[in-house]
C-alpha positions as a Python dict, from the first residue, in 0.01 Angstrom:
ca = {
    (1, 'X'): (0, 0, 0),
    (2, 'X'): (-97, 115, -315),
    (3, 'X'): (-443, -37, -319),
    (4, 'X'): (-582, 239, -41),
    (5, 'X'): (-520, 552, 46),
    (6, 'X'): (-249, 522, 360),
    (7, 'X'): (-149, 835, 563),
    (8, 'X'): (158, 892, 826),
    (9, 'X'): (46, 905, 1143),
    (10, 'X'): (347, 887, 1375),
    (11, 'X'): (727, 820, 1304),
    (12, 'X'): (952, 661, 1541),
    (13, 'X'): (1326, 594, 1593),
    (14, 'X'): (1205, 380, 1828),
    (15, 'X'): (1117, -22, 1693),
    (16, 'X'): (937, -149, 1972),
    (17, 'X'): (706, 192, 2021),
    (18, 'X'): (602, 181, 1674),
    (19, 'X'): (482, -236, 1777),
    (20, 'X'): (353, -102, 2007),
    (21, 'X'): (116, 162, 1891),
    (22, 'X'): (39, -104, 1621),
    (23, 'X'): (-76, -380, 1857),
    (24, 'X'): (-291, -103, 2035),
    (25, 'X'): (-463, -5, 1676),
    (26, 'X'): (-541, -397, 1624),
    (27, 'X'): (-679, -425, 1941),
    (28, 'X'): (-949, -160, 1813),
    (29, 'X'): (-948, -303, 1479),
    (30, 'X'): (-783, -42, 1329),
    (31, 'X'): (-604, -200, 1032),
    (32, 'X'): (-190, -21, 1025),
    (33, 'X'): (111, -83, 849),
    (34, 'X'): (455, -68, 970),
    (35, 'X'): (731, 133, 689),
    (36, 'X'): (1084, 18, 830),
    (37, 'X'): (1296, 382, 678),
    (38, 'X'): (1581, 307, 914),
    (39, 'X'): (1927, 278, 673),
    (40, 'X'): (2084, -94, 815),
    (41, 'X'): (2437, 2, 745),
    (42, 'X'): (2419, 362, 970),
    (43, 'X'): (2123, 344, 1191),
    (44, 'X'): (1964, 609, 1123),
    (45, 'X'): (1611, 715, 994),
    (46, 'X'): (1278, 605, 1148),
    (47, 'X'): (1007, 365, 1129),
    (48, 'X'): (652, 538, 1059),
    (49, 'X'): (303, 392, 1104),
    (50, 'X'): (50, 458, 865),
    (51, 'X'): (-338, 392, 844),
    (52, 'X'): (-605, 429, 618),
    (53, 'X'): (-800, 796, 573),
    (54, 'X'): (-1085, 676, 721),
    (55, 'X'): (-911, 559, 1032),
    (56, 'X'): (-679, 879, 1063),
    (57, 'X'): (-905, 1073, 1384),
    (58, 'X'): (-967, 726, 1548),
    (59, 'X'): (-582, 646, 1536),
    (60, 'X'): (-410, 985, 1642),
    (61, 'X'): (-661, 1021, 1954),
    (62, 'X'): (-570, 672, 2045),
    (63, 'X'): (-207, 726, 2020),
    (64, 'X'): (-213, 1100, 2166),
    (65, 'X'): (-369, 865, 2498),
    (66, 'X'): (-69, 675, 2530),
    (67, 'X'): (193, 789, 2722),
    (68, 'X'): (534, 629, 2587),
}
């Protein structure tokens, strides 16, 4: 992730609505990565979606389209 500059978009508890919301940006070419911050042994924490700057105004109105 180091190699460009990535930026939090949306955060999750929620596995299979942060797939989701990532299938959704590929489907518009929207390149995303998946950050898994959930703790294994409690269950807590989230899983956050991140995309590139350029990409940040295309993603959120995409996402704020969706109703989950």
């Amino acid at each position: 992730m180091a190699d460009q500059d990535w930026v939090k978009i949306y955060g999750t508890s929620k596995e299979y609505e942060i797939e989701m919301l990532r299938g959704m940006l590929l489907e518009y070419e929207i390149e995303s990565v998946v950050m898994n911050k959930k703790d294994s042994a409690y269950l807590f924490g989230d899983f956050e979606l991140y995309v590139t700057r350029e990409n940040i105004m295309k993603a959120k109105t995409l996402i704020e389209g969706v109703d989950l």
